[in-house]
PDB file of N, H, CA, C and O in Angstrom:
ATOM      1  N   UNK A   1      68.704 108.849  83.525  1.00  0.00           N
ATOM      2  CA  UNK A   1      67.345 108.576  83.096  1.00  0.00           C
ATOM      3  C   UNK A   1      66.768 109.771  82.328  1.00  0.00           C
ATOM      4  O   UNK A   1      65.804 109.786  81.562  1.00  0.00           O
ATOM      5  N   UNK A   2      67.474 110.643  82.658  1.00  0.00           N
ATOM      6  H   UNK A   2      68.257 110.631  83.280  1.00  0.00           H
ATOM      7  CA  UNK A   2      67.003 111.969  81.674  1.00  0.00           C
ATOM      8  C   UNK A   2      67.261 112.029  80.389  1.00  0.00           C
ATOM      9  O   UNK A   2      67.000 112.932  79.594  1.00  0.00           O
ATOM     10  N   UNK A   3      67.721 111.148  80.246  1.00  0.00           N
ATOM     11  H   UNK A   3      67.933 110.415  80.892  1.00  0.00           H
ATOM     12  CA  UNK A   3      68.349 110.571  78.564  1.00  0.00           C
ATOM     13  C   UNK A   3      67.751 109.623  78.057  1.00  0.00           C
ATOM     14  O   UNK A   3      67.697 109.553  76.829  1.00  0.00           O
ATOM     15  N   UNK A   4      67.146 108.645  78.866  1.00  0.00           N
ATOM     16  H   UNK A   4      67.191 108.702  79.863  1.00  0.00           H
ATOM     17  CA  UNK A   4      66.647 107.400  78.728  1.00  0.00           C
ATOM     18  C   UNK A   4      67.714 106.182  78.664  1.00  0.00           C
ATOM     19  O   UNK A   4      67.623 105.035  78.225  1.00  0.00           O
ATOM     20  N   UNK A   5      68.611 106.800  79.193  1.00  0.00           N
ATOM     21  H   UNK A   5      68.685 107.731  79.549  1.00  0.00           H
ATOM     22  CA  UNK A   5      69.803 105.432  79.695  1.00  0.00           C
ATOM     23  C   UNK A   5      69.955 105.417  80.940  1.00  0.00           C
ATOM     24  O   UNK A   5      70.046 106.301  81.793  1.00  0.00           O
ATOM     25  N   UNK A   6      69.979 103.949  80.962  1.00  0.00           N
ATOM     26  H   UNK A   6      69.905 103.231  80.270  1.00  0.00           H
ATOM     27  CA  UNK A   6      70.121 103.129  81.768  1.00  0.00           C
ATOM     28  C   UNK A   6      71.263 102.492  82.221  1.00  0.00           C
ATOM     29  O   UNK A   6      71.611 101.658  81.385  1.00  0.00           O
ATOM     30  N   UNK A   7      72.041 102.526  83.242  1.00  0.00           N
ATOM     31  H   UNK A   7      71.757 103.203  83.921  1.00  0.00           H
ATOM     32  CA  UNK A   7      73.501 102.710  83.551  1.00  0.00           C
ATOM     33  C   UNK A   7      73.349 101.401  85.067  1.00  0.00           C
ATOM     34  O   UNK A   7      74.234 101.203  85.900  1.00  0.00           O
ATOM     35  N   UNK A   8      72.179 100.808  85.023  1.00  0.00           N
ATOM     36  H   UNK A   8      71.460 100.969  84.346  1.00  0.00           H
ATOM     37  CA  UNK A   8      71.977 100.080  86.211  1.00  0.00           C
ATOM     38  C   UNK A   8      72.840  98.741  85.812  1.00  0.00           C
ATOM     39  O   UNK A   8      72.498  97.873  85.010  1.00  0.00           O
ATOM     40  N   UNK A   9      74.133  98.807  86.634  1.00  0.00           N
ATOM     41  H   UNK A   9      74.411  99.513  87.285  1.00  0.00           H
ATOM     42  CA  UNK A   9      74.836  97.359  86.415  1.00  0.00           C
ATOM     43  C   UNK A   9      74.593  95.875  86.803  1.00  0.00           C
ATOM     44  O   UNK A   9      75.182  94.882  86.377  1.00  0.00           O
ATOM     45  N   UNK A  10      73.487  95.966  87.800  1.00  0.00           N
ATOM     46  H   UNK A  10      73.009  96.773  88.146  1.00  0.00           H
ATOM     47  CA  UNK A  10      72.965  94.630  88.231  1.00  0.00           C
ATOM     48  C   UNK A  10      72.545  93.474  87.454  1.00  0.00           C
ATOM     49  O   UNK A  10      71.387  93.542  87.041  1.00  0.00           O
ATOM     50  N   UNK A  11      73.233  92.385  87.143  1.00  0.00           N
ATOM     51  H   UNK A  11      74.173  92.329  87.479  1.00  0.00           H
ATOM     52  CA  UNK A  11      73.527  90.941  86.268  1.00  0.00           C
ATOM     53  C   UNK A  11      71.781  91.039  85.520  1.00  0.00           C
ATOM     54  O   UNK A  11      70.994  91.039  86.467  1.00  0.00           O
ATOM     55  N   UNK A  12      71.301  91.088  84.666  1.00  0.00           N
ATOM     56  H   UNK A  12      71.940  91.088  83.898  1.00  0.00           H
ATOM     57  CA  UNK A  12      70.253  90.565  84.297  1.00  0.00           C
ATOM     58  C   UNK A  12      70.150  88.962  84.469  1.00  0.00           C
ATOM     59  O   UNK A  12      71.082  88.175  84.301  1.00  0.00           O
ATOM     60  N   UNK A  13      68.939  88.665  84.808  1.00  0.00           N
ATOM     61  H   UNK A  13      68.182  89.304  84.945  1.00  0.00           H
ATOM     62  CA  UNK A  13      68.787  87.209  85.245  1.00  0.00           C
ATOM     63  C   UNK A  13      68.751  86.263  83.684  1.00  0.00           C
ATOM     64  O   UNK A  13      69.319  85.211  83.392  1.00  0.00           O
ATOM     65  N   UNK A  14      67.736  87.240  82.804  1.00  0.00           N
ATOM     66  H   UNK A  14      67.274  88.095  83.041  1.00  0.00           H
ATOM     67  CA  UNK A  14      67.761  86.079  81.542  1.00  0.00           C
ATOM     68  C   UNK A  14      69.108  86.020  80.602  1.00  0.00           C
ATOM     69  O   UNK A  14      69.117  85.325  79.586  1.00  0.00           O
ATOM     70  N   UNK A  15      69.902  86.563  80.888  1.00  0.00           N
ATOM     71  H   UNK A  15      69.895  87.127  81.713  1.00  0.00           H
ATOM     72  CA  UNK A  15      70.916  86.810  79.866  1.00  0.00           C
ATOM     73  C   UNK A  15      71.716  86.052  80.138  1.00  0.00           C
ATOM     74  O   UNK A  15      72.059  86.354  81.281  1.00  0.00           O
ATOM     75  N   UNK A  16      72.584  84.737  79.629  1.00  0.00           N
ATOM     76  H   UNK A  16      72.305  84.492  78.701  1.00  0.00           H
ATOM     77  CA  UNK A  16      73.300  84.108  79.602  1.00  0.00           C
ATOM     78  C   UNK A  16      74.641  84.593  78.663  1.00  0.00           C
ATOM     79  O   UNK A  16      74.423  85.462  77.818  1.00  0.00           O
ATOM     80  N   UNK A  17      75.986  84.063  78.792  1.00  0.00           N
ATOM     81  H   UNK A  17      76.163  83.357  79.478  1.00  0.00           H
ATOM     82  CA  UNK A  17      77.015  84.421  78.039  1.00  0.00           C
ATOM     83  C   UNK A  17      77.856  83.155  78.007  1.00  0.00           C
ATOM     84  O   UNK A  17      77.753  82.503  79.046  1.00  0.00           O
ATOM     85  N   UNK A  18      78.508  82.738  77.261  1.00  0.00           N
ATOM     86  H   UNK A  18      78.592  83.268  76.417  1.00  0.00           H
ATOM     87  CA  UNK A  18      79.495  82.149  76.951  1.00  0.00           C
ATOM     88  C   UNK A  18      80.694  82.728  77.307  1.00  0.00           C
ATOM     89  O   UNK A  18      81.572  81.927  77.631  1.00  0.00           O
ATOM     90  N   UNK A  19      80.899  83.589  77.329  1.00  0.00           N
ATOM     91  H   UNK A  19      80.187  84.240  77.065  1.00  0.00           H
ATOM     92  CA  UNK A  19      82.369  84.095  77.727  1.00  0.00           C
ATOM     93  C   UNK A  19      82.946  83.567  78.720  1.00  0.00           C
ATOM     94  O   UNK A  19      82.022  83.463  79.527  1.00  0.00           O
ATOM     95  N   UNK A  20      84.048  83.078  79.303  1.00  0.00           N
ATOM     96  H   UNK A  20      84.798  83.163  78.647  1.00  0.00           H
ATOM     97  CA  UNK A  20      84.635  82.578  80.139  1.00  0.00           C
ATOM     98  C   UNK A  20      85.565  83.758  80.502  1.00  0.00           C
ATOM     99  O   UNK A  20      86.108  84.218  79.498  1.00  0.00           O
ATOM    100  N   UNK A  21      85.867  84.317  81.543  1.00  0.00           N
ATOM    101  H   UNK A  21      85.426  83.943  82.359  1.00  0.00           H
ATOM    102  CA  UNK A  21      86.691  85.627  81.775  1.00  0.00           C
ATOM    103  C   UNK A  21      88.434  84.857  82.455  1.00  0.00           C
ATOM    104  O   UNK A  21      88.560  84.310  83.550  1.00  0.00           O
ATOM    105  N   UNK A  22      88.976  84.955  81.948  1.00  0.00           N
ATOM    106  H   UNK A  22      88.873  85.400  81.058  1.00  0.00           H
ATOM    107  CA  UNK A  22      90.722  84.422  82.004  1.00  0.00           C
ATOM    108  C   UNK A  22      91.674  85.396  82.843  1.00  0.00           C
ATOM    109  O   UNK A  22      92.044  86.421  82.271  1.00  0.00           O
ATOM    110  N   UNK A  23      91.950  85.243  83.686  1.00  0.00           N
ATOM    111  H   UNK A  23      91.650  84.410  84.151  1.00  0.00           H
ATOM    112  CA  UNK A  23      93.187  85.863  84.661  1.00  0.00           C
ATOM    113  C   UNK A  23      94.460  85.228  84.397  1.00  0.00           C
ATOM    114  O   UNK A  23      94.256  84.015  84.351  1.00  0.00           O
ATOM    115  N   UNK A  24      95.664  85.493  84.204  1.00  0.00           N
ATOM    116  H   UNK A  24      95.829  86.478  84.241  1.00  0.00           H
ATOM    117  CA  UNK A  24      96.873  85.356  84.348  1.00  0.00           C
ATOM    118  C   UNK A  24      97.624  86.453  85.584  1.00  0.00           C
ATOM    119  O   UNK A  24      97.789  87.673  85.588  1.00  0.00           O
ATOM    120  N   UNK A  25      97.900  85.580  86.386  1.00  0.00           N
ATOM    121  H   UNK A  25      97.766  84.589  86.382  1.00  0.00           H
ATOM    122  CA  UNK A  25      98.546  86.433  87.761  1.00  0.00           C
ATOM    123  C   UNK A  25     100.350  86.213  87.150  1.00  0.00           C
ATOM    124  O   UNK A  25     101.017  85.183  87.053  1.00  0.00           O
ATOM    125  N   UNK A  26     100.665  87.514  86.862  1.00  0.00           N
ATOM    126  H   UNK A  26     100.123  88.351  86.941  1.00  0.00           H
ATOM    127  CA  UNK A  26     102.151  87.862  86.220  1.00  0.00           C
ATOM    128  C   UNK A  26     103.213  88.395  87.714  1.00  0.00           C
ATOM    129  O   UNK A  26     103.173  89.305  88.542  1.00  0.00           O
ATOM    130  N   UNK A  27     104.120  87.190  87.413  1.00  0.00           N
ATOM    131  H   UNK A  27     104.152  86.450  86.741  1.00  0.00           H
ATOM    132  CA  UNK A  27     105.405  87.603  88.777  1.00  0.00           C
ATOM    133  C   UNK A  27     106.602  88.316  88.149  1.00  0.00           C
ATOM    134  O   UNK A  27     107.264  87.894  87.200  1.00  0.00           O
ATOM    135  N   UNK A  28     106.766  89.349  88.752  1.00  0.00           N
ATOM    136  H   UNK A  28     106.229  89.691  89.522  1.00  0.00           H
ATOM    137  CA  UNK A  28     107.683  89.746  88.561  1.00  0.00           C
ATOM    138  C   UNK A  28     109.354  89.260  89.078  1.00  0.00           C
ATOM    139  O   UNK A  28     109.450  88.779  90.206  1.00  0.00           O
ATOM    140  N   UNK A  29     110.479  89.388  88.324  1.00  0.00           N
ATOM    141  H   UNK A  29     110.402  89.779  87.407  1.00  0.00           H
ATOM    142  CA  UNK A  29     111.393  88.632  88.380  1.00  0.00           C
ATOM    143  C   UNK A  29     112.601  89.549  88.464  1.00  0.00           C
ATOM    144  O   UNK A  29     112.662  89.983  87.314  1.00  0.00           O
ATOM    145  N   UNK A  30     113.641  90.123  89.175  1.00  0.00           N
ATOM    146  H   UNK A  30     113.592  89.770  90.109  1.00  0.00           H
ATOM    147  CA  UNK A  30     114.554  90.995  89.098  1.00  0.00           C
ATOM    148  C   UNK A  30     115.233  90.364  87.694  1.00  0.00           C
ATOM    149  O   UNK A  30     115.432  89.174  87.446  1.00  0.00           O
ATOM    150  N   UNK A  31     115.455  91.246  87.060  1.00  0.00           N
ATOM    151  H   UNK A  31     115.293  92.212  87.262  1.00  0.00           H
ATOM    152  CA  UNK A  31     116.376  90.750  85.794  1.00  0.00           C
ATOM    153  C   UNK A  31     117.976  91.052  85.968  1.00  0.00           C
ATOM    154  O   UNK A  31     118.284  92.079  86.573  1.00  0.00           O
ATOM    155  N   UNK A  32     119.125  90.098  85.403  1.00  0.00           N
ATOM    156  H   UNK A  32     118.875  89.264  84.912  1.00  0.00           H
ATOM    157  CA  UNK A  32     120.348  90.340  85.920  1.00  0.00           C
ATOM    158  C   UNK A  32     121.281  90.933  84.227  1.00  0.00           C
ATOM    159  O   UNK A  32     121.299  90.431  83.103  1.00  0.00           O
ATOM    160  N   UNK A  33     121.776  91.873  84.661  1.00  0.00           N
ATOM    161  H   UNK A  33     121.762  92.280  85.575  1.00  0.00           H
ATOM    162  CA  UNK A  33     122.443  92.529  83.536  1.00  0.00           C
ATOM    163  C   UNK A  33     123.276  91.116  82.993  1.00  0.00           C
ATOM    164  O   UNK A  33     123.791  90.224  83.668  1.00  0.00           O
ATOM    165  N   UNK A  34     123.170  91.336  81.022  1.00  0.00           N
ATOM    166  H   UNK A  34     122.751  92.060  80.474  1.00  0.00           H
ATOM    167  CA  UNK A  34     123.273  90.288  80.292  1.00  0.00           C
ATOM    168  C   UNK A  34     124.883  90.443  80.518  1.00  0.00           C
ATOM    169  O   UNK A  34     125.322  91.248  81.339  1.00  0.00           O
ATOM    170  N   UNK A  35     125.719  89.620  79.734  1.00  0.00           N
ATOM    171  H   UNK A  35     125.362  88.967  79.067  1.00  0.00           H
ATOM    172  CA  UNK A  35     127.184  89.575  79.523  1.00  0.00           C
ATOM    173  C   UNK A  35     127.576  90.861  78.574  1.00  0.00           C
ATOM    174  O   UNK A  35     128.591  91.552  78.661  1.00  0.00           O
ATOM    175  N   UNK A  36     126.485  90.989  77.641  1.00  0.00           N
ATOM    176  H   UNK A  36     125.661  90.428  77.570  1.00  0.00           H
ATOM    177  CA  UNK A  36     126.799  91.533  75.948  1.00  0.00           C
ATOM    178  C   UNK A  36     126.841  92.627  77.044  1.00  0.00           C
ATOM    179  O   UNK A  36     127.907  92.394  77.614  1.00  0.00           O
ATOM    180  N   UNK A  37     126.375  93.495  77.540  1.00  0.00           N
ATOM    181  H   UNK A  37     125.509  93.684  77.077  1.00  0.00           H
ATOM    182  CA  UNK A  37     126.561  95.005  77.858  1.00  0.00           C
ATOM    183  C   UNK A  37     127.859  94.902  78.608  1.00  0.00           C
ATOM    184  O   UNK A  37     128.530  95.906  78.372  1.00  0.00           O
ATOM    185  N   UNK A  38     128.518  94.004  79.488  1.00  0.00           N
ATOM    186  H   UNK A  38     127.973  93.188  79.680  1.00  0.00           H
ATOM    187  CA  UNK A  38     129.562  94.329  79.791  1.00  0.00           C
ATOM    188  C   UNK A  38     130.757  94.310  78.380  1.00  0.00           C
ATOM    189  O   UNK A  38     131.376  95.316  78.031  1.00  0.00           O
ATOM    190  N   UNK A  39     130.838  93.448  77.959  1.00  0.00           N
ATOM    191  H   UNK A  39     130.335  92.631  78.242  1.00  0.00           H
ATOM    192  CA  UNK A  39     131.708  93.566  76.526  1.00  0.00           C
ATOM    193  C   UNK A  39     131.518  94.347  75.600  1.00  0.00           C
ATOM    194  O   UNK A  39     132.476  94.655  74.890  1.00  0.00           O
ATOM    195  N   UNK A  40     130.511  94.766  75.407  1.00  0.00           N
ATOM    196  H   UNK A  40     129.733  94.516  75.984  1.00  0.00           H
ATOM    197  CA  UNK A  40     129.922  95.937  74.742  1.00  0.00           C
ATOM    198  C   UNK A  40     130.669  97.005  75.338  1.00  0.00           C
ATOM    199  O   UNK A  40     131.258  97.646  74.468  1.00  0.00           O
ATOM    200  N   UNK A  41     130.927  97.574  76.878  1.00  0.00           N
ATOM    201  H   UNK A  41     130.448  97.053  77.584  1.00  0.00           H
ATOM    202  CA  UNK A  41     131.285  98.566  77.413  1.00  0.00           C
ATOM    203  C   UNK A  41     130.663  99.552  77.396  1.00  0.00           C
ATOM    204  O   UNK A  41     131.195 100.662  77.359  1.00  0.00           O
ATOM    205  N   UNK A  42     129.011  99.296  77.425  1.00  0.00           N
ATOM    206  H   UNK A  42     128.579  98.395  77.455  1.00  0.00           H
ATOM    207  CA  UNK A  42     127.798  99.725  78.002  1.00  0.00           C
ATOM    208  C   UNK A  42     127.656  99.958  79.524  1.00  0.00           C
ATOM    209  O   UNK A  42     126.953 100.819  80.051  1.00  0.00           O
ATOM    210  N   UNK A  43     128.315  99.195  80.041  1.00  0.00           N
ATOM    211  H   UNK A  43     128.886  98.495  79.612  1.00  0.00           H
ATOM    212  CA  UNK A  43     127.969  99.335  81.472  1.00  0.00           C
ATOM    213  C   UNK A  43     129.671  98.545  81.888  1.00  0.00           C
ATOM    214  O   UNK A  43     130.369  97.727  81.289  1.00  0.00           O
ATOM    215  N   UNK A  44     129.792  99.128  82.913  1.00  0.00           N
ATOM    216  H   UNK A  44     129.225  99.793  83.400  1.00  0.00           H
ATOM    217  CA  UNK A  44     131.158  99.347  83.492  1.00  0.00           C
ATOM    218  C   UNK A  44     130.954  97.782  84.153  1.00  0.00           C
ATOM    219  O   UNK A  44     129.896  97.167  84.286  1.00  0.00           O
ATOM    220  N   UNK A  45     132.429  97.327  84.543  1.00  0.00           N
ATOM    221  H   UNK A  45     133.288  97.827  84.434  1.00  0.00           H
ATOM    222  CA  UNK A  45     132.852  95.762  84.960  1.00  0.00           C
ATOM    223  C   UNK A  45     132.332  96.330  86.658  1.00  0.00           C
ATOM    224  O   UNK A  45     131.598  95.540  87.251  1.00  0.00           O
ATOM    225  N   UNK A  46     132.614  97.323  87.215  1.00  0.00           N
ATOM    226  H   UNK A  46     133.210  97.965  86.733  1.00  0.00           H
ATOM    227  CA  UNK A  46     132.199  98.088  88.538  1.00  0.00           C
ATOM    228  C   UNK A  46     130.925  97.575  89.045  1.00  0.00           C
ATOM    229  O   UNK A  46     130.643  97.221  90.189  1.00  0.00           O
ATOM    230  N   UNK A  47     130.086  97.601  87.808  1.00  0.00           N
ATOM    231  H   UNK A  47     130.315  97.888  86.878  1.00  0.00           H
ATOM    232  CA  UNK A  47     128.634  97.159  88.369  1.00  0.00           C
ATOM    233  C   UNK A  47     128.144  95.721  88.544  1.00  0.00           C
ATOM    234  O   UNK A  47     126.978  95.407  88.785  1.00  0.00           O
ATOM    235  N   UNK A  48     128.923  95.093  88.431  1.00  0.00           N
ATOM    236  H   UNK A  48     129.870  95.349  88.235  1.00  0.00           H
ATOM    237  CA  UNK A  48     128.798  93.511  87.957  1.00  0.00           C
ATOM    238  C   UNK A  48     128.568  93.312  89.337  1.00  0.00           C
ATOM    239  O   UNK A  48     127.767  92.384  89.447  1.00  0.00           O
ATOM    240  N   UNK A  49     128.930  93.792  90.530  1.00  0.00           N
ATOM    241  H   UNK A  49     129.581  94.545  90.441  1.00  0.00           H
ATOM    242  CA  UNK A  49     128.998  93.425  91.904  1.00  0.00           C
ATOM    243  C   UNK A  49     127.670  94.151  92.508  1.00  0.00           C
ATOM    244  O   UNK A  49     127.506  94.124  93.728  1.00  0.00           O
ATOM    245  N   UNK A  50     126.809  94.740  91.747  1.00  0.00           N
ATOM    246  H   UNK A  50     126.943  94.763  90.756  1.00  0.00           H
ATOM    247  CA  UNK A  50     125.545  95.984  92.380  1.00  0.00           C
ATOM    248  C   UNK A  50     124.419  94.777  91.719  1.00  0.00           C
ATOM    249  O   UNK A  50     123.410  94.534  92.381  1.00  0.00           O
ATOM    250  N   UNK A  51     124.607  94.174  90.626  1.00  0.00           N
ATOM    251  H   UNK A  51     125.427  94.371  90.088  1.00  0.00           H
ATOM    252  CA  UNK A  51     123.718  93.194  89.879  1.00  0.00           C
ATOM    253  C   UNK A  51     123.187  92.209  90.629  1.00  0.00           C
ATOM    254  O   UNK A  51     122.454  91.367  90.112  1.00  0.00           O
TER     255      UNK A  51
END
């Protein structure tokens, strides 16, 4: 207030918005090593059993 701002977050009553606020809840998924890195010989045939 020593500034003359105002930082009070409480909803004003006359102010209406259109905005609709959107959530997407994201799952996470273990991912399984592709084929190409084993043929590639990126990653050893060893690990195919740790995957």
């Amino acid at each position: 207030m020593e500034y003359a701002i105002n930082i009070d977050i409480r909803p004003c009553e006359k102010a209406s918005s259109n905005v609709i606020p959107m959530f997407r809840v994201l799952e996470a998924k273990p991912a399984q090593i592709p084929d190409w890195a084993f043929t590639s010989n990126v990653i050893h045939y060893s690990a195919m059993g740790a995957a």
